[in-house]
C-alpha positions in Angstrom: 6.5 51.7 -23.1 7.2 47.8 -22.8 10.4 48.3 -21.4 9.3 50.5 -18.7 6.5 48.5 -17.3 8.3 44.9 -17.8 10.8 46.6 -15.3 8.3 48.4 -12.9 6.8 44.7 -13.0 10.0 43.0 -12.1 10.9 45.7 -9.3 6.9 45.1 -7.8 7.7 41.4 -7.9 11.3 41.9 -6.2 9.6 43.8 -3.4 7.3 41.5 -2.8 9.3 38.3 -2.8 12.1 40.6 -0.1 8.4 41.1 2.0 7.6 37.7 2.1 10.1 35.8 3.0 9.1 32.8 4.5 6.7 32.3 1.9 9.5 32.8 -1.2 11.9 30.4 1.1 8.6 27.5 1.4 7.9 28.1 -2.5 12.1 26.9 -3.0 12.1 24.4 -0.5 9.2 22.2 -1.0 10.1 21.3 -4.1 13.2 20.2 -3.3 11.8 18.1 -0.1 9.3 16.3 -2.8 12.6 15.8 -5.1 14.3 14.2 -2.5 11.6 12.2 -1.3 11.2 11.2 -5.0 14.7 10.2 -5.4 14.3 8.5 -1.6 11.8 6.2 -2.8 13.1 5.4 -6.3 15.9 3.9 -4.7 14.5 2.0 -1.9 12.5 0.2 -5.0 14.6 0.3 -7.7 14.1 -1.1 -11.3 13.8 -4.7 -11.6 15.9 -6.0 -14.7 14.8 -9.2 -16.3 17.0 -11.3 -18.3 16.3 -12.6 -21.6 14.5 -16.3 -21.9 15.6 -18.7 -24.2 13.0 -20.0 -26.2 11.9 -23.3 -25.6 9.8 -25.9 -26.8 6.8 -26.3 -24.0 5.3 -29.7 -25.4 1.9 -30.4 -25.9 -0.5 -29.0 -23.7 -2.5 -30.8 -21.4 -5.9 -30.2 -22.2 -7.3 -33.0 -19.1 -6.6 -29.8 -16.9 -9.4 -27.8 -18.9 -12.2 -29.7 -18.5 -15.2 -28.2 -17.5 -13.1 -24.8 -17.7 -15.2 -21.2 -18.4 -14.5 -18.3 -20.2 -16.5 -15.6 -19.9 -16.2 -12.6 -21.7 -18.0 -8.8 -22.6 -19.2 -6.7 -24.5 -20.7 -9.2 -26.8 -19.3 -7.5 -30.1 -18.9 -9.6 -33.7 -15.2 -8.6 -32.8 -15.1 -10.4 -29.4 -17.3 -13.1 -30.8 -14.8 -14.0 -33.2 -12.1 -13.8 -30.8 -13.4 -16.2 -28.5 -14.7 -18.4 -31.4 -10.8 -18.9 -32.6 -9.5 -19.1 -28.6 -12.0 -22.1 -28.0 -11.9 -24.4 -31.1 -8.7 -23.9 -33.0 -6.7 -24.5 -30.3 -8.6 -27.3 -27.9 -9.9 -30.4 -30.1 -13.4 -30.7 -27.9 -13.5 -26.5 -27.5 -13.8 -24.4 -24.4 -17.1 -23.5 -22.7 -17.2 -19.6 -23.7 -19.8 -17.5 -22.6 -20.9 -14.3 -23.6 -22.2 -11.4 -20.8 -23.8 -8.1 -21.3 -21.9 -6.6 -19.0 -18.4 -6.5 -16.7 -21.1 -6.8 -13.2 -22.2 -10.0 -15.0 -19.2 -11.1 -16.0 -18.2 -10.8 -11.9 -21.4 -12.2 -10.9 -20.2 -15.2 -12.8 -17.2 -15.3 -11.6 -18.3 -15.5 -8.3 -20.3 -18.3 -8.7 -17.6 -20.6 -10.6 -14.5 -18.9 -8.9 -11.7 -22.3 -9.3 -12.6 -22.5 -13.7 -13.7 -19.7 -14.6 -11.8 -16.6 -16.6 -13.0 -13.7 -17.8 -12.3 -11.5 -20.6 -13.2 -7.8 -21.1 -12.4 -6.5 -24.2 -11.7 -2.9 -23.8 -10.8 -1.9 -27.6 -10.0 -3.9 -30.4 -6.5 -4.2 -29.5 -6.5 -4.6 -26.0 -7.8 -6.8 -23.1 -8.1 -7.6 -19.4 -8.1 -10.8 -18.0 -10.4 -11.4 -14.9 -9.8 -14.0 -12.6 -12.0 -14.5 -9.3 -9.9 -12.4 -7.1 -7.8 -10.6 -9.3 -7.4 -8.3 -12.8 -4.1 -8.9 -15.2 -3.6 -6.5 -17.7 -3.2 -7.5 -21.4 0.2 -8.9 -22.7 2.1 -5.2 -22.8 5.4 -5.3 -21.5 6.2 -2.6 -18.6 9.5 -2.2 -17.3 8.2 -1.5 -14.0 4.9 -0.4 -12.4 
């Protein structure tokens, strides 16, 4: 029973692979093509390696650049609000300027209208974080080997 029709199967798909041809040779060769054209790309940009740096004592930092600076951040959550609480005063002796937006459009709106010190923060989870900057987004402090 099984035997029979797993073979009759295999002999209908034989017949029609010998019929077709061009199709059976495009369905061999364009994967190959994209593998090459993979492997094409991957070496004209190859893998930046990094080395290690030293770690080094950066000196006290220069809070006269900081004046007047913003940082904007959303969703307003107890989370984030703590957060930002700890970033502005246990670091800086006067504080930062933080403000809190409903919303990422707000936060941009903002951004827009300060664009030379402002920063803002969008607090995706409570692990994670992107920074904005006026004309720009940086991803949160996790290391990728390449992008």
């Amino acid at each position: 029973g099984v035997w029979r029709q797993t073979r009759a199967l295999l002999f209908k798909n034989c017949l029609i692979k010998c019929r077709t041809k061009k199709s059976s040779v495009q369905e061999v060769l364009f994967p190959l093509f994209f593998l090459f054209w993979l492997i094409l790309m991957s070496m004209m940009h190859p893998h930046r390696k990094y080395d290690e740096v030293p770690n080094t004592d950066l000196g006290p930092l220069d809070t006269s650049v900081l004046v007047n600076f913003v940082i904007g951040y959303t969703p307003p959550t107890p989370m984030a609000r703590e957060i930002m609480k700890k970033v502005a005063f246990d670091n800086f002796e006067d504080g930062l300027i933080t403000e809190e937006y409903l919303s990422e459009e707000e936060l941009e709106e903002a951004s827009f209208l300060k664009p030379s010190s402002f920063v803002g923060v969008v607090f995706k989870d409570s692990m994670s974080y992107q920074l904005r900057f006026h004309d720009s987004i940086a991803m949160s402090s996790i290391y990728m080997e390449s992008r």
